[in-house]
N, C-alpha and C positions, 0 to 999 in steps of 0.2 A: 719348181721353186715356188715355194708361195709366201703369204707377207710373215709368218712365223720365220723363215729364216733370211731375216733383215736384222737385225741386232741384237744383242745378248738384252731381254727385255726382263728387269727386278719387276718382283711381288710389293704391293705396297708395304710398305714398312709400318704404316702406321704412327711417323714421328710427326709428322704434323707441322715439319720442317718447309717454306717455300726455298722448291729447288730442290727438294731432294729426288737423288739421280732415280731412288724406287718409283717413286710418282711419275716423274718424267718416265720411267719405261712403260707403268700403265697404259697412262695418255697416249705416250708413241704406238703401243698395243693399239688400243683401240682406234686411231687414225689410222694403222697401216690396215686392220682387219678391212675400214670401209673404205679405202682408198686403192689400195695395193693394188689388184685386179685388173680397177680401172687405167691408172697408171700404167700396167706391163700393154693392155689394149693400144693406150693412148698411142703409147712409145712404138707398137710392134707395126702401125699401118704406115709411122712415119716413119720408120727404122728398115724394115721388112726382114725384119731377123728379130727371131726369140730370143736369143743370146743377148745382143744390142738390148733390147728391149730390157729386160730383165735388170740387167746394167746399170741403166737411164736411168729403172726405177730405185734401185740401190741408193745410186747419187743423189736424188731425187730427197730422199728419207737422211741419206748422210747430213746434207745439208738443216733440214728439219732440226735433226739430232743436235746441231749448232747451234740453233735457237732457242730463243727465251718463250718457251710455247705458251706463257702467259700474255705476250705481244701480240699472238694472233690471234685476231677475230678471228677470220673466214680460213679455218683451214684448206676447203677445197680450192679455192683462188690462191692461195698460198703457192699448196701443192704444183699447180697447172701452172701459173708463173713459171715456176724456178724450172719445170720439165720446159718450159718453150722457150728458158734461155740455155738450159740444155742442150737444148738440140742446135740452139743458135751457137753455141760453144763447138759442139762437135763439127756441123758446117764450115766454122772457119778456120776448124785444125786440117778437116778434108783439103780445103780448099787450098791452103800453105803447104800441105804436102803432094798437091798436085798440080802446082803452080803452071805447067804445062799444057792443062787442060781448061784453065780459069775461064771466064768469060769476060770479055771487057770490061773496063773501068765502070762504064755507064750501065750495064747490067748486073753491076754486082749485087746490086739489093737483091735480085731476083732466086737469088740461090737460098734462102730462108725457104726453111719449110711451113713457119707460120708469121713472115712479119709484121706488125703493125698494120693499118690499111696507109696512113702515112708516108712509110719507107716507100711506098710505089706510087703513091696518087696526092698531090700537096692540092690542100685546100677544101673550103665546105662546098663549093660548086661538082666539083668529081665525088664529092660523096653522097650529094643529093640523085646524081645521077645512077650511081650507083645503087643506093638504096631503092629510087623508083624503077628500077631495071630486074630487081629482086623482087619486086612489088606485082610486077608483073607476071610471073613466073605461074603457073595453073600451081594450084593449093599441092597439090601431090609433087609434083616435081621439086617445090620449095622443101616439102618434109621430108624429100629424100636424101636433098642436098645439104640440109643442115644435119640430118641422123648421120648422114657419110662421113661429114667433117668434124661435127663437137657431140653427139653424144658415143662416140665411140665403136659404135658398131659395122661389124660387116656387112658386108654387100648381101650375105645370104641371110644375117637376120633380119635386116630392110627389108629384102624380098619376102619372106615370111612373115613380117608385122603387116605389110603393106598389099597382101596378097600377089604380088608379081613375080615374074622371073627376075633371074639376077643378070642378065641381058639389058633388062629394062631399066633396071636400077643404074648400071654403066649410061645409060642412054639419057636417064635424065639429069646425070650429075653434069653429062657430057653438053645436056643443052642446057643447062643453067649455065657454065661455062660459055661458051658460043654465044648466048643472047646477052651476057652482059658486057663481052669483048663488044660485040655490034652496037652496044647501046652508046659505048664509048666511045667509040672510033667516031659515030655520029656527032656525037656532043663537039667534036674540036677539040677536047680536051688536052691540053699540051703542060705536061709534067714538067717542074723547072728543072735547073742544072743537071746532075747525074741520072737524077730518078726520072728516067727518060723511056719509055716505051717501043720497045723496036715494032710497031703492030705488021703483024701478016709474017712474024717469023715466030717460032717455037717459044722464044722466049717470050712473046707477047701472052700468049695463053699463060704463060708460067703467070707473069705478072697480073693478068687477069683475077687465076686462081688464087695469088698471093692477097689482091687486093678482096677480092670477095670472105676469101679467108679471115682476112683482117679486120673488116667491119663487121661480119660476124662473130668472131670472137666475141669483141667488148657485149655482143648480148648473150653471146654464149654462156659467159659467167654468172647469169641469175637464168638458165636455162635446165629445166631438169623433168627429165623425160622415165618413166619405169619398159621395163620389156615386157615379154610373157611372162604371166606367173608371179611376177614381180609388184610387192607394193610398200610404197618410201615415205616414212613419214621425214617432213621438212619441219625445221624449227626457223620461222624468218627473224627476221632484227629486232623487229617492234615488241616479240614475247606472242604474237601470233603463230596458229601451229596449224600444218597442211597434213594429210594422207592423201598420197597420190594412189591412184589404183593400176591395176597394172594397165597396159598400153596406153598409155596419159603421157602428156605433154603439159607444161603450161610454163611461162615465164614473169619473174617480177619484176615490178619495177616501183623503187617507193623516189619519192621523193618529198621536201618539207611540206608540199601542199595537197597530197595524197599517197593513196597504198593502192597500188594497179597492180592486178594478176591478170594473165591472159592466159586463158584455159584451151589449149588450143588442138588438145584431142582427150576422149576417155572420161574421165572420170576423178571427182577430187570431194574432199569434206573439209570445210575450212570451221577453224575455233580461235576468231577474233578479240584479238586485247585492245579492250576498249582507246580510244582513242578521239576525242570531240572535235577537235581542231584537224585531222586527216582522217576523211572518209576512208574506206573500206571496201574497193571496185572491184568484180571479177567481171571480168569481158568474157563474151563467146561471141563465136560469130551472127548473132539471133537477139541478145538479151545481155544486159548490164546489170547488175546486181548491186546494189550501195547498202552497206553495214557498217556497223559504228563498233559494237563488242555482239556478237550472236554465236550460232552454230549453226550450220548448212551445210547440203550435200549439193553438187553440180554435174550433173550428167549428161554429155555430150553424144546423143543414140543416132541412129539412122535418119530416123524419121522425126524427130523432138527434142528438144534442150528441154531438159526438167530442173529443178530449183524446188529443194525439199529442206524446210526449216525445222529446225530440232530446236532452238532454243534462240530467243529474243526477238528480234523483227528484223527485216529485209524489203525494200521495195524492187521491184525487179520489173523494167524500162524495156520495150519490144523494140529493136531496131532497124528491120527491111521492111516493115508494111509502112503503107502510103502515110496516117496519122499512129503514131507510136503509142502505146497502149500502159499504163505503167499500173502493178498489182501490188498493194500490199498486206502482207503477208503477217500470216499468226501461226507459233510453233504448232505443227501439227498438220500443216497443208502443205500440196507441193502445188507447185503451176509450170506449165506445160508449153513449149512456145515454140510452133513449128517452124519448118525454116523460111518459110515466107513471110514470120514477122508476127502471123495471130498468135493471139493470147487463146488458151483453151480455158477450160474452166479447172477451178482450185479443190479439187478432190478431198479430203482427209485421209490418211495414210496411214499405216500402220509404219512407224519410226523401226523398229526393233528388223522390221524386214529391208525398209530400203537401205540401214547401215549395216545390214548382214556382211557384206562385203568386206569391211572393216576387220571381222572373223574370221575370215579365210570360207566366208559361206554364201552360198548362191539360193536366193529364196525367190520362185517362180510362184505367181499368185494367178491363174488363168492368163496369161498372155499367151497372144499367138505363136505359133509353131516357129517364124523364121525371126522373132526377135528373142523366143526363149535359146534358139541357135547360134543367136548373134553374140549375145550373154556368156553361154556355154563357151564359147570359140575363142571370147578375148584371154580365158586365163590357159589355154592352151596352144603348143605348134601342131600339135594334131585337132586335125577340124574335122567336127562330124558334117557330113552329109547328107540331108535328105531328098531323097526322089521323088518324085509323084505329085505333079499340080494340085490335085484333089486332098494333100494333106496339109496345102499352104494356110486353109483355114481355122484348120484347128489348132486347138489352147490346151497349154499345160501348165499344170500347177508340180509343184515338188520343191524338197530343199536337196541341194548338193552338194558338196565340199569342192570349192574352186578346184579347178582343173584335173577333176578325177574322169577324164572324157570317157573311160572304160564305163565305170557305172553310169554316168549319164548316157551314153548310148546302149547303156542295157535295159537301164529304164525304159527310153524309149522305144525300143525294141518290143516289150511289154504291154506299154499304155496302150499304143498304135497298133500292136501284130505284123512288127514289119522283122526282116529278116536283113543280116549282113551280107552284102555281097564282094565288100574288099574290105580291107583292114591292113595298113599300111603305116607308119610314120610320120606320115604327111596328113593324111585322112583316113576317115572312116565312113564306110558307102551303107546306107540302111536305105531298104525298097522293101514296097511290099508284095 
């Protein structure tokens, strides 16, 4: 089933009419095209039935179909709302028709599959705890537990964005859980009246899960992540516009006295509406960028955060070295800031290449061999391979069309003289 068979959707009519039922099917159209998907995901990890799922998403869209689709800003918080009182609906039809099996009084919050952080933990003392208990978490373990929970995906494509097994992926959703029960139980913390924590029994972990659930959410909602292969341009509030590149993360956060992006893996090209009175921040973990109206590329590599302006100016602030280094910048240069905090030097660049990406095109300009790999790898689940120490030094140059890993390993096959020795799904092995 897919979002075409969600409702009898009209052709614009053309009357020019507000409200007419043909316009309202477009819009519907076009919301369920980039929603629907996500929606039957959303539904099918908390449901564990396709059927259910499917369902959810129906009702999901029925409701929509109620609305005055002029009213809504934020379609996609719209959407994910009304699915998580969904489920909270379904939950407590379960629950009445199995009266038998209920759980006491004082655990009944716990039975939500996503509620509030609230419903389980009152006050700003449990949520500071909470959030430094998250805070703690190794970088990987945290991006697995948030990929698990809000951006929809399974455990096997975590394990393939993130190079792991899906073993691993159970293991660290399981100890992001585990260390923030511990961090609680430490604190004292004691839940008032009903919303009471039974800790060291099954429902404790529930309510653990609930509450970590819960405060993740609220940043969930300005959290937006691409897959493989995948690249999402974002329109923010302000008339500011993002391209996310694929395996990118970042989240926003504006408020009346700034516009804060957190770039927090991959790859993004931000085109800024001016704004005098709210600065223009993108964070990484390395470097702070401050713009007012420009155009910029941010790229998050192995070994370098780069910062490549296309148009207006940017100053861009180094954030782990001992005295902080701050460069500014003129269209046509990028600057380089490793992860210890230096500033490298401001190169001039060829623009048309570094936003090749933007094209669905990969332009290699003599880079070495395991970052032209690393490149190659992010717009694909099949990763090439290469063997042999002795090729770790060398540079290629070429252009490729994102995630054609077949030609790119034929290429390289070529430049190199190296031969296939597997070719799999998964990988692709080149030796010489």
């Amino acid at each position: 089933m897919g979002a075409d068979n969600l409702v009898a959707i009209g052709a614009d009519c053309g009357c020019g009419q507000d409200g007419c039922i043909h316009r309202r099917g477009v819009e519907l159209n076009r919301i369920a095209d980039r929603y629907y998907d996500r929606l039957v995901r959303f539904f099918k990890r908390r449901s564990r039935s396709t059927d259910d799922a499917a369902d959810l998403a129906q009702d999901t869209f029925a409701r929509l179909w109620s609305t005055d689709l002029r009213q809504i800003q934020k379609p996609e918080s719209f959407l994910f709302t009304t699915a998580l009182n969904l489920l909270r609906d379904r939950a407590r039809s379960a629950q009445a028709r199995h009266a038998a099996l209920s759980v006491p009084a004082e655990e009944e919050q716990l039975i939500c599959p996503a509620p509030q952080a609230e419903r389980v933990l009152d006050g700003e003392q449990q949520m500071q705890i909470l959030e430094a208990a998250l805070g703690e978490l190794s970088p990987r373990c945290r991006v697995v537990f948030e990929q698990f929970h809000f951006e929809d995906r399974s455990q096997k494509e975590i394990a393939e964005s993130q190079g792991i097994s899906v073993s691993m992926v159970e293991k660290y959703v399981r100890q992001a859980v585990v260390h923030c029960q511990k961090r609680l139980n430490e604190s004292g913390a004691t839940p008032t009246n009903t919303r009471k924590l039974v800790l060291g029994s099954t429902a404790a972990v529930c309510a653990v899960v609930c509450c970590i659930v819960g405060y993740l959410h609220t940043q969930a909602r300005n959290l937006f992540a691409t897959v493989s292969g995948e690249t999402r341009p974002l329109d923010l509030e302000d008339g500011s516009r993002v391209v996310l590149d694929t395996r990118s993360r970042l989240r926003v956060s504006y408020t009346d006295g700034g516009r804060d992006i957190d770039l927090l893996e991959g790859q993004a090209h931000f085109e800024v509406a001016r704004d005098s009175h709210r600065p223009f921040r993108v964070h990484t973990p390395t470097a702070e960028i401050v713009a007012v109206g420009t155009k910029f590329d941010v790229a998050i590599l192995p070994d370098r955060t780069t910062v490549t302006l296309i148009e207006g100016k940017v100053n861009v602030r180094t954030l782990r070295a001992e005295e902080p280094h701050v460069a500014t910048m003129v269209p046509g240069e990028q600057v380089q800031v490793t992860p210890d905090g230096r500033l490298l030097d401001q190169p001039s660049v060829n623009i048309e290449n570094v936003t090749a990406w933007q094209r669905r095109t990969l332009v290699l300009d003599d880079v070495p061999l395991p970052e032209a790999l690393s490149q190659m790898n992010r717009y694909s689940v099949t990763q090439i391979v290469v063997s042999g120490q002795d090729l770790q030094t060398r540079r290629v140059s070429g252009v490729f069309r994102v995630g054609d890993v077949e030609t790119e390993a034929l290429a390289l096959q070529r430049y190199f003289n190296l031969r296939e020795v597997s070719h799999s799904d998964r990988e692709i092995v080149l030796q010489r």
